[in-house]
C-alpha positions in Angstrom: 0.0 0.0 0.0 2.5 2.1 1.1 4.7 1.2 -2.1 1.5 2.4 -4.3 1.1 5.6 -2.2 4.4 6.5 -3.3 4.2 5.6 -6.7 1.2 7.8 -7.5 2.9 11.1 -5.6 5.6 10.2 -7.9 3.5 10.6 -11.0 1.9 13.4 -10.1 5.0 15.4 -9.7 6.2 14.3 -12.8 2.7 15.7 -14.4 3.2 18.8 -12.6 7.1 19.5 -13.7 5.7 18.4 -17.4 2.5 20.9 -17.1 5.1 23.5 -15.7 8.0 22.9 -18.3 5.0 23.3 -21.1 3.9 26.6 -19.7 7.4 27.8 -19.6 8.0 26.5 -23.4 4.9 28.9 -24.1 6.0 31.6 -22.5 9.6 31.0 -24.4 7.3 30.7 -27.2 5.4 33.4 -27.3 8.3 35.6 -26.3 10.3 35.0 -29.5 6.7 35.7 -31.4 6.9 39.2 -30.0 10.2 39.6 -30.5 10.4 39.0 -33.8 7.4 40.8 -34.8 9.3 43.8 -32.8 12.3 43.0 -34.9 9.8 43.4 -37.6 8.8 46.8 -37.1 12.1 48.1 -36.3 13.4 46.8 -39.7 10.4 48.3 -41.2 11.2 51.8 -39.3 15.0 51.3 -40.2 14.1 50.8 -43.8 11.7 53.8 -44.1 14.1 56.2 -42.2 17.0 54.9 -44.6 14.9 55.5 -47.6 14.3 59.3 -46.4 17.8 59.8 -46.0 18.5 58.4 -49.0 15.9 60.7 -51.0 17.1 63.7 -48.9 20.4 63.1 -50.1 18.8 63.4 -53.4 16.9 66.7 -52.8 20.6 68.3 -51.6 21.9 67.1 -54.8 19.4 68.7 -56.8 18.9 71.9 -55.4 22.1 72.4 -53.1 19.8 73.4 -49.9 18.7 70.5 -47.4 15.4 69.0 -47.2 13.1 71.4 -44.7 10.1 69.1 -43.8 10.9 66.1 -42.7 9.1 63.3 -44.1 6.5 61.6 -41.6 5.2 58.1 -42.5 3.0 57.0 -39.4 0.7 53.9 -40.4 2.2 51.7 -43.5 -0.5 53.4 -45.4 1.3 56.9 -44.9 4.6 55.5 -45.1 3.7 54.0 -48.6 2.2 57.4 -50.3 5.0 59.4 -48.6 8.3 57.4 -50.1 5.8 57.4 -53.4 5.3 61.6 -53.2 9.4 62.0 -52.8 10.4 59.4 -55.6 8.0 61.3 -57.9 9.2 64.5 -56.6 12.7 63.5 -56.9 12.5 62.0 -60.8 13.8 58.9 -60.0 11.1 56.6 -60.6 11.8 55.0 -64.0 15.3 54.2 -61.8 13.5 52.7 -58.9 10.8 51.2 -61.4 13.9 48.7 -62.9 15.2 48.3 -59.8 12.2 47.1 -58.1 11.7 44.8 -61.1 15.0 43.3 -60.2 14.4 43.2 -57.0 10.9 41.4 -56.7 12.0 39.0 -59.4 14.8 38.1 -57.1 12.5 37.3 -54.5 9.6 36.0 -55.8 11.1 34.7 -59.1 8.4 36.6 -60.9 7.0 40.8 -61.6 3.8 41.1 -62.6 1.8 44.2 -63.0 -0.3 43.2 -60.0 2.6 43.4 -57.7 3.3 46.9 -57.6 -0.4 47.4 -55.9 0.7 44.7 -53.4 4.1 46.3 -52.4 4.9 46.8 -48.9 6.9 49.7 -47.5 10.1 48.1 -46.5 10.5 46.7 -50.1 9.3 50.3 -51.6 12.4 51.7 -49.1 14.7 49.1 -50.0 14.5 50.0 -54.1 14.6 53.9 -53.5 18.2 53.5 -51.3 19.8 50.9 -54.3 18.3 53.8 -56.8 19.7 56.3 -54.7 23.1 55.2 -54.7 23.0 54.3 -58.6 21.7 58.2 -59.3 24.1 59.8 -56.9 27.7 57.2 -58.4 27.8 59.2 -60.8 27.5 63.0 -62.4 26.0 61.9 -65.7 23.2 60.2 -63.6 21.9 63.4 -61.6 22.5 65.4 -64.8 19.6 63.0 -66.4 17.7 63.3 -63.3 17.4 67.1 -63.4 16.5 66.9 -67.3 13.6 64.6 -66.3 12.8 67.2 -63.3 12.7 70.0 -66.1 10.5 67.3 -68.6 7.9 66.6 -65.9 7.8 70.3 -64.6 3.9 71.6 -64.2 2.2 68.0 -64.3 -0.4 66.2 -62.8 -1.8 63.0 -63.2 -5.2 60.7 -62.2 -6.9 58.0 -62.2 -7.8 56.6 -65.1 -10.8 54.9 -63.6 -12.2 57.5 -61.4 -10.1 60.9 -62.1 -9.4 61.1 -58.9 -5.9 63.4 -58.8 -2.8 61.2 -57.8 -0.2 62.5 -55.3 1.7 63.7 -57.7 2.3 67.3 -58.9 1.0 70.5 -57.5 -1.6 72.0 -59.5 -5.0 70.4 -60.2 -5.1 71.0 -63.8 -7.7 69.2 -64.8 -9.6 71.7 -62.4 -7.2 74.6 -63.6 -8.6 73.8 -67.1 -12.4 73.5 -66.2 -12.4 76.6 -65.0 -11.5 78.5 -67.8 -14.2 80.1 -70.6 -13.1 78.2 -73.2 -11.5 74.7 -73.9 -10.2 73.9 -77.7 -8.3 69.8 -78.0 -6.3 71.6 -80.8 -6.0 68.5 -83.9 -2.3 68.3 -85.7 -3.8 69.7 -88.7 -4.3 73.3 -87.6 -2.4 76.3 -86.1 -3.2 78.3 -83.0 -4.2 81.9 -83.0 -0.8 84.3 -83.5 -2.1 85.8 -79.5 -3.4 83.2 -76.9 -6.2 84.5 -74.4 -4.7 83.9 -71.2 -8.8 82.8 -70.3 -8.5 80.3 -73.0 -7.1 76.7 -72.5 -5.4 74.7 -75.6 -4.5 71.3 -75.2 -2.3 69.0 -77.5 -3.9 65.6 -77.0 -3.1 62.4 -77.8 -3.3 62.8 -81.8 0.4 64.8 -81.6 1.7 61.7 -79.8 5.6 61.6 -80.7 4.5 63.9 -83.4 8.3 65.9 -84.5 6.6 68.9 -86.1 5.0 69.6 -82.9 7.4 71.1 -81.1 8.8 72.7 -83.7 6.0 74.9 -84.5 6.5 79.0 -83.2 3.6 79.2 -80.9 4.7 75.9 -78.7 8.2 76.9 -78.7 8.0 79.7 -76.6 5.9 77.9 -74.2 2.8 79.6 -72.8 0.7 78.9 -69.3 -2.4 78.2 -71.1 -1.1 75.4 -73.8 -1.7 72.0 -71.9 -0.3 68.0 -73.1 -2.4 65.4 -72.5 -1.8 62.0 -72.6 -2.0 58.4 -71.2 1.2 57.7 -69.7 2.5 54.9 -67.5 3.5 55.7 -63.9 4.6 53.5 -60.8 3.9 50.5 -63.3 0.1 51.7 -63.7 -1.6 53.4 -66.7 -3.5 57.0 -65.2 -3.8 60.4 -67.2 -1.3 62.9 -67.6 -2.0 66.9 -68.0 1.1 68.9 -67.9 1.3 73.4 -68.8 3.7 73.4 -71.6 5.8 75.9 -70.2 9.3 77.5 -71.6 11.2 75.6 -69.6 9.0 72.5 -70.5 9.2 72.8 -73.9 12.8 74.0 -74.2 14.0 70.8 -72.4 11.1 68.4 -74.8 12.8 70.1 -77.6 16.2 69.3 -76.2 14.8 65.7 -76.0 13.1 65.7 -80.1 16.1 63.8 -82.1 14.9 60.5 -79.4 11.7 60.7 -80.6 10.8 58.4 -83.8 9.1 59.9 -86.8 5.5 60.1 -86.6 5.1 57.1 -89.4 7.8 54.7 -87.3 6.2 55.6 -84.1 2.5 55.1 -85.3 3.4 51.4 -87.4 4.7 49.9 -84.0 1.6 51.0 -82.3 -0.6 50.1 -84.7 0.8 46.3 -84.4 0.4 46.3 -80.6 -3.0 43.9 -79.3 -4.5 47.0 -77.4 -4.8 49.1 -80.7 -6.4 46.0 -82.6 -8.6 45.4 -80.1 -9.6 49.4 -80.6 -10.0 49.4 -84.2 -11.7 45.9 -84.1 -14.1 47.4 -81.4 -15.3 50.0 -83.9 -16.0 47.7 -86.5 -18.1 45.4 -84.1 -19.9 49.1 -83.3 -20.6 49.7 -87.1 -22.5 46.5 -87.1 -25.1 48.0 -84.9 -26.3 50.4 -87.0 -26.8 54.3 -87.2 -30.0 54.2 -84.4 -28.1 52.3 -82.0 -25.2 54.3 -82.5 -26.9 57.7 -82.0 -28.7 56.2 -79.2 -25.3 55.2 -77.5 -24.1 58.6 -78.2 -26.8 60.2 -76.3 -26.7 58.2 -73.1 -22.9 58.2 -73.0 -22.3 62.1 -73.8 -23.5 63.4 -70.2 -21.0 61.5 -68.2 -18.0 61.9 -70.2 -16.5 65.2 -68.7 -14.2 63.9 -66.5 -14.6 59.8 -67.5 -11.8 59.0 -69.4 -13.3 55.7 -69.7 -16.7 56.9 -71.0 -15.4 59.4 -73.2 -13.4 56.2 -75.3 -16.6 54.8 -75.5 -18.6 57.5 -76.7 -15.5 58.6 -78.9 -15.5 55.2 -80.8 -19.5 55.2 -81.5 -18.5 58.1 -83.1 -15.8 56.5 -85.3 -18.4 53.9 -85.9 -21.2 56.4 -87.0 -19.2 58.2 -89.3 -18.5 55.1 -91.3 -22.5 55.3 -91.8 -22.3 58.6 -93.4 -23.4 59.0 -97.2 -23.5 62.6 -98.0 -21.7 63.9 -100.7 -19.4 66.0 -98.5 -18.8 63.7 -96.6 -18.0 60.6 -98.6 -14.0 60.8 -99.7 -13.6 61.3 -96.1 -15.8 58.1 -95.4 -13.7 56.1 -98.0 -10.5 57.2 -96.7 -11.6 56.2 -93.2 -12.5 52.7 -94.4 -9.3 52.1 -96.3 -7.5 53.3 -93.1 -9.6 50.2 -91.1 -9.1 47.7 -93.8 -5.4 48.2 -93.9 -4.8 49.1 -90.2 -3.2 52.3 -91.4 -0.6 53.8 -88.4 -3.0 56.9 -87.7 -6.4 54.6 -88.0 -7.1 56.2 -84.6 -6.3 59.7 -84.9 -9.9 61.6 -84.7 -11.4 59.1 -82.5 -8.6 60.3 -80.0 -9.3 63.7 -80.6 -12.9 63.6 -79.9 -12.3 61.3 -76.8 -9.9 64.0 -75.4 -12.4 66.8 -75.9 -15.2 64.9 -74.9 -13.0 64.1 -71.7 -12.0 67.9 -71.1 -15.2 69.4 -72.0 -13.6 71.2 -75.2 -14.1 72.1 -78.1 -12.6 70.9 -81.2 -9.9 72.8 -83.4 -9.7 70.9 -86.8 -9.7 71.1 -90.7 -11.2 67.8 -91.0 -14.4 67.4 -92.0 -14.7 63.8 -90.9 -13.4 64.9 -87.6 -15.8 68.3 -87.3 -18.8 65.6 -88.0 -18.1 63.5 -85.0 -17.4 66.5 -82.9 -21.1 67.2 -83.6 -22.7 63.6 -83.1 -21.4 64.5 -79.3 -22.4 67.8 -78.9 -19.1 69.4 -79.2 -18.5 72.4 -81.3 -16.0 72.2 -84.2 -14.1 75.6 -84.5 -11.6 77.0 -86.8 -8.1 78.4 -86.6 -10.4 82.0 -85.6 -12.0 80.3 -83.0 -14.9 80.6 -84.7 -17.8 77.8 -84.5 -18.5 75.8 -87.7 
């Protein structure tokens, strides 16, 4: 009995070192959990801090003054929009762009579009210190940078889904242009007035894309506050809608730039061969098919909401392509068969007026043009054509 007795106190004391020995393994446990997650942060924090140094170092560079404000990055959130804000600011995101390819290949062995959306801060702050270091190796490097910083002067860009303005830039200018008394998309085929109204906006849309002559021409040279670019551009790896005031200083350093550019006929036949701008014309074709009714219909429900849509203004823009393929009238009808011959044979500028209208439908403009085929379209959507006057035809 006595023997037995013992025999269970024994057990139980083994159970209770075992239940104590497990609590303290938990305790270990959970220790190292915080630990690491504290090591976490703090290599988070350390990134982020060395990525502001880094872009400060930058900043001094460029202007030879240090950075005033001091860059606060609270929640990741924050942290991610603020190291965003200072690579725009600091022109060194087509740098940090390749680097960051490199970089997330390297780790995940793969860099797709969707990965930039999913990027966290500490491997936004690890790029911008490797591009850092490759801008400031060498003179030749920060001399490009502040030739970009001259190129990218007076922008501002949005979203190309909802318009909303991206963090990047000063001005509004999409609100800068809306509130002025009159909007003209100016097409490549025309000249501006010899005097610009300082009330008056003109923007060169997408249908001068790459185009030489552009910025050769007298009244873009000298640059002027109320002549406005427009264009889909690429930025962080996503498509959104770039406005930028073709200022002096702009257009002295685009004209710097012009020998890179291709001709208009190289630039437009590479283009034209891409899937997106097949898909386009092939869209129109499948809109013809419709008929005129539908077409006008469309027109009319779509025309309201375009100010400001990007998105609604394509598809009210290429109804109109559609429509004009319908037209019959004797004025009207070279311009009709040169259209079709340009969808038949994919021609480079097959897209050229349908941009137009899409920009002005987008801005709320009206259109300067010689073409008739372009003026017609213009009116399908309740835009006025004008001439090299100004005046409405």
């Amino acid at each position: 009995m006595l023997i037995l007795d013992c025999a269970r106190r024994g057990d139980c004391a083994h159970r209770l070192v075992d239940h104590k020995v497990s609590i303290v393994k938990a305790k270990v446990k959970q220790f190292f959990r915080v630990l690491l997650a504290f090591l976490g942060i703090v290599k988070l924090h350390n990134a982020y801090d060395e990525a502001v140094k880094a872009l400060n170092q930058l900043y001094s560079s460029r202007t030879g003054k240090a950075f005033g404000v001091s860059s606060l990055g609270g929640s990741e959130e924050e942290r991610v929009t603020v190291l965003y804000q200072r690579i725009y600011e600091e022109k060194i995101w087509r740098w940090f762009i390749d680097v960051l390819r490199g970089q997330t290949v390297k780790k995940k062995g793969r860099c797709d579009p969707k990965d930039v959306c999913q990027l966290q801060s500490v491997d936004i702050a690890e790029a911008v210190v490797k591009t850092a270091e490759i801008c400031l190796s060498s003179p030749e490097g920060e001399v490009l940078r502040r030739g970009i910083w001259a190129l990218e002067d007076g922008s501002a860009y949005y979203d190309i889904n909802t318009n909303e303005k991206l963090p990047y830039g000063e001005e509004d200018l999409f609100q800068v242009i809306s509130r002025m008394d009159r909007r003209f998309v100016w097409d490549v085929n025309s000249s501006l007035p010899s005097e610009l109204d300082g009330k008056h906006a003109f923007i060169a849309g997408q249908t001068f894309d790459h185009e030489d002559s552009f910025w050769l021409r007298p009244e873009v040279k000298g640059g002027s506050e109320s002549i406005f670019g427009f264009e889909v551009s690429e930025l962080f790896g996503l498509r959104c809608l770039h406005i930028q005031r073709l200022r002096r200083n702009v257009v002295a350093a685009l004209y710097e730039r012009r020998k890179t550019i291709p001709d208009a006929i190289a630039h437009y036949s590479t283009e034209s061969r891409t899937e997106s701008r097949q898909k386009e014309v092939r869209v129109i074709i499948e809109s013809y098919c419709w008929g005129r009714d539908r077409l006008i219909k469309e027109i009319s429900d779509l025309q309201p909401y375009c100010p400001g849509s990007y998105l609604k203004s394509v598809q009210a823009a290429r109804c109109c392509a559609a429509l004009l393929l319908h037209e019959n009238s004797p004025k009207l009808k070279l311009k009709v068969c040169e259209e079709r011959k340009k969808f038949s044979e994919n021609h480079p500028n097959v897209l050229g007026d349908t941009q137009l209208i899409q920009n002005a439908l987008y801005l709320s403009a009206e259109v300067l043009t010689k073409d008739e085929g372009a003026k017609q379209m213009a009116r399908y959507c309740g835009l006025w054509p004008v001439n090299e006057l100004l005046v409405r035809v």
